[in-house]
N, C-alpha and C positions, 0 to 999 in steps of 0.2 A: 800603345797596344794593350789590350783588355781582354786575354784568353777567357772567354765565360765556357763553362763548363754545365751540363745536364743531363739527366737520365730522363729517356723518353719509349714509356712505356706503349706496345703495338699489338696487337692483337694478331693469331693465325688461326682463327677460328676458337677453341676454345682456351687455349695455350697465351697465355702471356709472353712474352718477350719485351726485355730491359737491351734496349741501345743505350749505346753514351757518344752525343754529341759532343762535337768542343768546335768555337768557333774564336774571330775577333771580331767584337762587334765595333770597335773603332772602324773598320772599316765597309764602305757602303756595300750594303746588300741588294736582291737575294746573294751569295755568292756560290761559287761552282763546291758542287759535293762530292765526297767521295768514300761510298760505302766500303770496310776494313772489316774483313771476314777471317773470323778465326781460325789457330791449330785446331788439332784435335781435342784439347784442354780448355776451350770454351773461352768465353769472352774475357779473358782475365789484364791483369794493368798492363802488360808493354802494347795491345791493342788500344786500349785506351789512352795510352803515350803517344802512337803513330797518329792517333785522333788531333792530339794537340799538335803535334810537329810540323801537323798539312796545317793546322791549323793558322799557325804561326808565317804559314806560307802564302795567307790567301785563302785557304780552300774552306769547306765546313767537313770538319772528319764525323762519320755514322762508322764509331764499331757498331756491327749486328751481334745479336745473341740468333745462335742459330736453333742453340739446344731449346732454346726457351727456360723463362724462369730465373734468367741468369745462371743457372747450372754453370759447374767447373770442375775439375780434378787436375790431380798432376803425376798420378801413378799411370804408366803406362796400361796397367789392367782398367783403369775406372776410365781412362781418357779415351780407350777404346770402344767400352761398351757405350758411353754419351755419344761417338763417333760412328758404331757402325749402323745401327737404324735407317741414319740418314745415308749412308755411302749404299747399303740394299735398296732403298726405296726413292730411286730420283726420282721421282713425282712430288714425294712428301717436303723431298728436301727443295726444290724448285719451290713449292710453294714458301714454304719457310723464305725462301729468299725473296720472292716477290712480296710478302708481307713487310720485309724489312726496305727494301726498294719505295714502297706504297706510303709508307710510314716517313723516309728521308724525303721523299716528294714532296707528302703533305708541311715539312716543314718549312714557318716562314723566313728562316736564314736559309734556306738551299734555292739556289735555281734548280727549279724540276728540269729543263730543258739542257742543265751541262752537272748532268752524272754520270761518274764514271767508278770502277768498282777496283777492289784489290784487294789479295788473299793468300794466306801464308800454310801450305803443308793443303793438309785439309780446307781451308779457305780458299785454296788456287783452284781445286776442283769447281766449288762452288762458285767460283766467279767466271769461271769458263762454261759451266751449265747455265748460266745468267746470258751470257755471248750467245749460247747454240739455241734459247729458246725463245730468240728475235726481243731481247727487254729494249723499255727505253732508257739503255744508255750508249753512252757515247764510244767509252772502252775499257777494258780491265785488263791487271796486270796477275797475273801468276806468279806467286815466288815460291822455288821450291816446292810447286805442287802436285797432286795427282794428276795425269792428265788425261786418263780411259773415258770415254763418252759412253752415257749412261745407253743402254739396250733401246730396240728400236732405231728407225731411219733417220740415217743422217740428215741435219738441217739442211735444206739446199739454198738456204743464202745465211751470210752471217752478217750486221749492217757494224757492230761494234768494231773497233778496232783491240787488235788481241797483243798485247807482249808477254811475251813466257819468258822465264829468270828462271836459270836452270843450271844445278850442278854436272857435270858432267859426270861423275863418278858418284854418282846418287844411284845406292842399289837399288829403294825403293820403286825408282820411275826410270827400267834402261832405256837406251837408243830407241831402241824398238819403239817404245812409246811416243818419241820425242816423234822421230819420221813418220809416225801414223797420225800423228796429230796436224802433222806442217801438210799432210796428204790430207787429211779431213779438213784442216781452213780453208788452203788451196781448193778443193772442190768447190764450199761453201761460196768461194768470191771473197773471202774474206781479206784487209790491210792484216797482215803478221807480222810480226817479231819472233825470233828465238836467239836470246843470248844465253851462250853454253859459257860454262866458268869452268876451266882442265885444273885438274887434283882440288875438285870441289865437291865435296857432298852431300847428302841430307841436309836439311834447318841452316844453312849454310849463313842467315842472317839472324839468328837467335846467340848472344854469346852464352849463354845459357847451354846448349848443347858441346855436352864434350862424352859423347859414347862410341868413339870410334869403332869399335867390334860393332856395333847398329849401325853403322852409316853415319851416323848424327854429330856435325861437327862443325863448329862455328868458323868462318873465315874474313878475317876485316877485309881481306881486302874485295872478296865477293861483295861482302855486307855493304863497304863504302860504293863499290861501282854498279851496283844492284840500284840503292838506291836513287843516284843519279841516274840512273836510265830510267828508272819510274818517274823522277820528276822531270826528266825530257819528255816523257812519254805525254804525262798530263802536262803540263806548258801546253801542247801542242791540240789535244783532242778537249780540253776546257776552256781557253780562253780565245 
């Protein structure tokens, strides 16, 4: 095994954006891909680790830079402001994301034809707007994300297949949310998933999070059975 590792710069018009691939090329290509869309803190290394992990598994990991530029922060005030443009404008940020999708397509370690996406906090949104605006991929995973669909008509078919990874006790994203979402696939036609995790909250797979007064709270054993259901998930919708 030969983890190769690169940065592959994409264009969205005038905006640069730095992905970082990680594959094994010991093993025969193109192989299945799967776009890793960031928190709200931008494309920073435990994305770039998940990159390697799939990588390790078979797959070719594409963290996306959403911000462009590579941008980053880690103050709640600055991880904000890099975050809200795009959460106001899903047009902007759909695009954003179909550049990053166009750019992992184009590459020659990816089957363009078994991409599948997945996204942590702010990256969950973004990969469920990828679902609702018919892309070609296969299916994406939610962990711990926003899940409100962006203004304007519901999609009325969804072809992706959807799993949401979800705290139960996540102030940021209540109930409410969850049922309105499992009512908007449902309408879509959509294959769904919703696995709820009880006295689990926020970033619930980040160990990194410990603010319990925010929500934000890391949980192994979420974190361990999160990730298993994502690699059931892909098993099933890439090979």
């Amino acid at each position: 095994m030969a983890i190769k590792e690169q940065v592959v710069e994409y264009k969205d018009g005038s905006v640069t954006c730095k992905g970082f691939l990680a594959y094994d090329d010991s093993r025969p290509g193109p192989l299945p891909g799967v776009l890793i869309s960031h928190a709200w803190g931008g494309r920073q290394e435990p994305f770039e680790q998940k990159a390697r992990d799939l990588a390790r598994l078979g797959y070719a990991g594409f963290a996306i830079d959403v911000y462009g530029e590579g941008k980053t922060a880690t103050a709640p005030p600055e991880c904000s402001a890099l975050m809200q443009p795009f959460v106001t404008d899903r047009p902007m940020l759909l695009r954003r994301l179909n550049a990053a999708l166009t750019a992992a397509s184009a590459q020659p370690q990816i089957d363009a034809r078994r991409i599948a996406a997945m996204g942590y906090c702010f990256g969950g949104l973004c990969v469920l707007d990828l679902a609702r605006s018919g892309a070609n991929i296969r299916g994406v995973v939610s962990l711990h994300g926003a899940l409100k669909p962006p203004p304007g008509p519901a999609p009325s078919k969804i072809t992706a297949k959807v799993l949401v990874l979800h705290g139960h006790d996540d102030p940021m994203v209540p109930v409410e949310d969850v049922v309105a979402l499992e009512k908007e696939l449902t309408a879509a036609g959509a294959d769904w998933q919703v696995h709820a995790y009880g006295r689990t909250q926020h970033a619930f797979s980040d160990p990194r999070a410990n603010i319990p007064s925010m929500g934000l709270q890391y949980s192994a054993d979420a974190d361990r059975r999160s990730w298993t259901s994502l690699l059931n998930f892909f098993e099933e919708v890439l090979r």
